[in-house]
N, C-alpha and C positions, 0 to 999 in steps of 0.2 A: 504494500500500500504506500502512497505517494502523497505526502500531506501539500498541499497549495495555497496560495492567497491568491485574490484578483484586487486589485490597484488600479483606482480610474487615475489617468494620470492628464499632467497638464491643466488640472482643477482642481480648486478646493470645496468643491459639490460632489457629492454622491450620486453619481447614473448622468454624469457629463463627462466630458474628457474621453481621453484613450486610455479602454482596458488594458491591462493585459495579465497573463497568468506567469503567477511565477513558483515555481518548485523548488523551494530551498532547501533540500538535500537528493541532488541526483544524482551522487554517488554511484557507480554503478552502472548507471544505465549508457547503453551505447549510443551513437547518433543517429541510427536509425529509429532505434527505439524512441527517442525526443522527438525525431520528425513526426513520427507517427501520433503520438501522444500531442505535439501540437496542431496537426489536423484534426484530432479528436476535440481541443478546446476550441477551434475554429475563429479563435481571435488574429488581428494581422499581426503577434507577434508571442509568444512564449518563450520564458527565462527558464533557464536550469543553473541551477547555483551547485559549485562544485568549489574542495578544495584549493587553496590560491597553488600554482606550479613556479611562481616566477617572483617571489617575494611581496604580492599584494595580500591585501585582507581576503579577498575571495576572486575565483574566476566564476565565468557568465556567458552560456553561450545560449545564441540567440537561434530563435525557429519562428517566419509564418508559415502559412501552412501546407506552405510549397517549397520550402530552400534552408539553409542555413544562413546568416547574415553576420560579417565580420566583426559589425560595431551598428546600432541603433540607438537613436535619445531616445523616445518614450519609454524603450521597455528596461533599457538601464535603468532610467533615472525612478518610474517607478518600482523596479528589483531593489536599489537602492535604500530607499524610503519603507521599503518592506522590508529591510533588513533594522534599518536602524529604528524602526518600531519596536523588534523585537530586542536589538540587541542594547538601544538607547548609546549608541555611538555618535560620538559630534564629528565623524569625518570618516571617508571611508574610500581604500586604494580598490578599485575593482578591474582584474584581470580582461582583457576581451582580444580577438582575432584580431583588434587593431591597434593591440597594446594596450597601459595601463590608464582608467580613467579618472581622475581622483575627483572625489566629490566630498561637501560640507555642506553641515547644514543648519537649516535656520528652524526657528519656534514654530508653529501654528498661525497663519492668518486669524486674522478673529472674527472673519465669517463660519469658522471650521477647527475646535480645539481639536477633533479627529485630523486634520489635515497637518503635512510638512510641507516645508519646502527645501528642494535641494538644487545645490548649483554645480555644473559637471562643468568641466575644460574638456572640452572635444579635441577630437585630431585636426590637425589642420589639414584642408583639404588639397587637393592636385585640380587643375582645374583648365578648362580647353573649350574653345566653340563646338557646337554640338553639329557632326556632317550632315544629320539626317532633318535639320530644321524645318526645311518645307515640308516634307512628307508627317512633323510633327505637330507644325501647324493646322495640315489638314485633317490630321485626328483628332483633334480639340477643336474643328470648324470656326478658326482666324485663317484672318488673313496677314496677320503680321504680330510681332512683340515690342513692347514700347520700349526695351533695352533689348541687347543682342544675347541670342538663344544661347546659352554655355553651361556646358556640363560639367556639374563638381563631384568630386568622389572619396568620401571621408569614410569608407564600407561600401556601405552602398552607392549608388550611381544615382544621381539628382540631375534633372534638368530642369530650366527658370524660364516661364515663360509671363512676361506683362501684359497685365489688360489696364486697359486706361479709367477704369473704375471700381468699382464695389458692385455696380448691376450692371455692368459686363462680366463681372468675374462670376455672380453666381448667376448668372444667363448659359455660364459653360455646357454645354454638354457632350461629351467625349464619345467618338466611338472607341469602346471600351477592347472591340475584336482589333479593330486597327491598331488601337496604341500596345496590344499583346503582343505585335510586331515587333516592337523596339525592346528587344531583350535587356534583363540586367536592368532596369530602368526606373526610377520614381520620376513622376514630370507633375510639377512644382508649379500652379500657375499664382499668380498676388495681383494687387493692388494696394494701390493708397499712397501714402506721402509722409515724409520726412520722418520719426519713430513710430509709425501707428501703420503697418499695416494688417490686411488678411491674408489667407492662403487658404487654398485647396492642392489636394494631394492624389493623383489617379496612378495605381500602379497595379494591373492587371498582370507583366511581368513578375510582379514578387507577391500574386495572388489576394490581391487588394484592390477590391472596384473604386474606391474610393477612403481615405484616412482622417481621423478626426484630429488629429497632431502630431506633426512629424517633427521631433525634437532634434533627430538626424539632418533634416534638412535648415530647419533653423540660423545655426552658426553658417551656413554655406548662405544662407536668403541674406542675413547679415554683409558677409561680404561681399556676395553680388552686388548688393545695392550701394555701399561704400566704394567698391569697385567702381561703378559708371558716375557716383557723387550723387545719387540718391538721397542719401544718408548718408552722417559722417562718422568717420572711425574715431571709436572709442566713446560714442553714445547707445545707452543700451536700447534697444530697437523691441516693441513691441509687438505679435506677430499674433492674430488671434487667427484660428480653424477650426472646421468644425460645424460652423454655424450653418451651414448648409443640411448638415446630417440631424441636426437636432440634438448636436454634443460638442457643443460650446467649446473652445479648449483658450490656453491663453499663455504661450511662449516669452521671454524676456530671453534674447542676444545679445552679445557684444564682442566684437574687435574690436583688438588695439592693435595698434602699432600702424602698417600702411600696406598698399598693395602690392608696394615689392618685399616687405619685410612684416608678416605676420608674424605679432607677438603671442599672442594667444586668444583663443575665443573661448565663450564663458555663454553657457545655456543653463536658464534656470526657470525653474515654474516648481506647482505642488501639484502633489497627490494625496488621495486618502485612500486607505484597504476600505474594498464596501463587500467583501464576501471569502470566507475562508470552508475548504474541503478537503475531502479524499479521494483517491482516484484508486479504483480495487482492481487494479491489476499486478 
């Protein structure tokens, strides 16, 4: 038997944000067996917490419910928050395919004594115009991006695409078979202006019609938009998602340093556990 939490993350509300399930002792199990096990939770992403191998507090490896994923924010950062629930730690080094993520953390909002907040330093990402722009365009039905289409890659694979508003951006509607095309892919589209904006997340590639908060994409939206002078480096950037699906979520980014010399980025938001089980297998 497998004990678990589920962690709505990127909120300090219960039944908003992004779930996800985390298994804090999967000792033992192979990665087949966690794949499997995370298509059975059939959220877009599931944690298994395992002994640390490389000097951190714990490793973390990541499944939705179609692939393994190197490094994700939501479902770290809610694994996270589910540990130091348990463990009441004020910091915490977490193991992951993309190296080490250290995270800290803060009290409870006081809309939510249930709720934390934690703040992670991301990988910094690699980053390139994206070849297939037209053809990505036309799976999202634009005709063009209000900054230049370019794919970051901090684990996962993000592409950024601009709509010139907030009902542009939820007027989206993706063919979902077409964009299954573009392998390896999260496609990222926003809106909005100087630290306030939204985001939608469509990633049919990594088994996800649609995402309530991509904490992964976050730090990369940040520098994108610091990148073209959108926003500037070293202001933390607000980034809400979600709102479309009916789960609110609510992001806080920041770069420092510049676009030739990234010093580090810094993703933060809360989560609360809204359900805890066992899995009888």
């Amino acid at each position: 038997m497998l004990d678990y939490v589920v962690a709505d993350v990127f909120t300090d509300t219960a039944l908003e944000g992004n779930p996800v399930a985390v298994f804090l002792d999967a000792e033992g199990l192979t990665a087949q067996r966690m794949q499997r096990i995370a298509r059975e939770m059939n959220l877009s992403e599931t944690t298994f917490v395992l002994p640390p191998s490389r000097g951190g507090d714990v490793r973390v490896r990541i499944f939705t419910p179609v692939n393994e994923l190197p490094f994700a924010g939501h479902p770290t950062l809610g694994t996270a928050i589910a540990l130091t629930e348990r463990d009441r730690r004020p910091e915490l080094n977490m193991e992951t395919a993309m190296g080490m993520v250290p995270f800290r953390f803060d009290g409870g909002p006081p809309a939510s004594s249930r709720a934390r907040i934690a703040r992670m330093l991301q990988p910094v990402p690699t980053w390139q115009p994206y070849a297939r722009a037209g053809e990505l365009l036309a799976a999202l039905g634009l005709e063009r991006s209000t900054l230049p289409v370019d794919i970051y890659r901090n684990g996962p694979r993000h592409v950024f695409v601009g709509l010139p508003d907030i009902e542009a951006l939820s007027a989206v509607r993706p063919d979902l078979n077409a964009l299954a095309g573009h392998e390896d892919l999260a496609v990222n589209c926003f809106a909005g202006g100087g630290t306030t904006w939204r985001s939608r997340m469509f990633s049919p590639a990594y088994g996800v019609a649609e995402d309530a908060a991509t904490g992964s994409a976050a730090g990369p939206l940040a520098l994108h938009l610091g990148r073209y002078g959108a926003t500037k480096f070293g202001a933390t950037v607000t980034i809400r998602q979600g709102v479309e699906m009916g789960r609110p979520s609510t992001m806080y980014a920041r770069v420092d340093g510049g676009p030739d010399d990234i010093e580090r980025i810094e993703v933060a938001g809360a989560a609360v556990v809204v359900a805890r089980g066992t899995l009888e297998i």
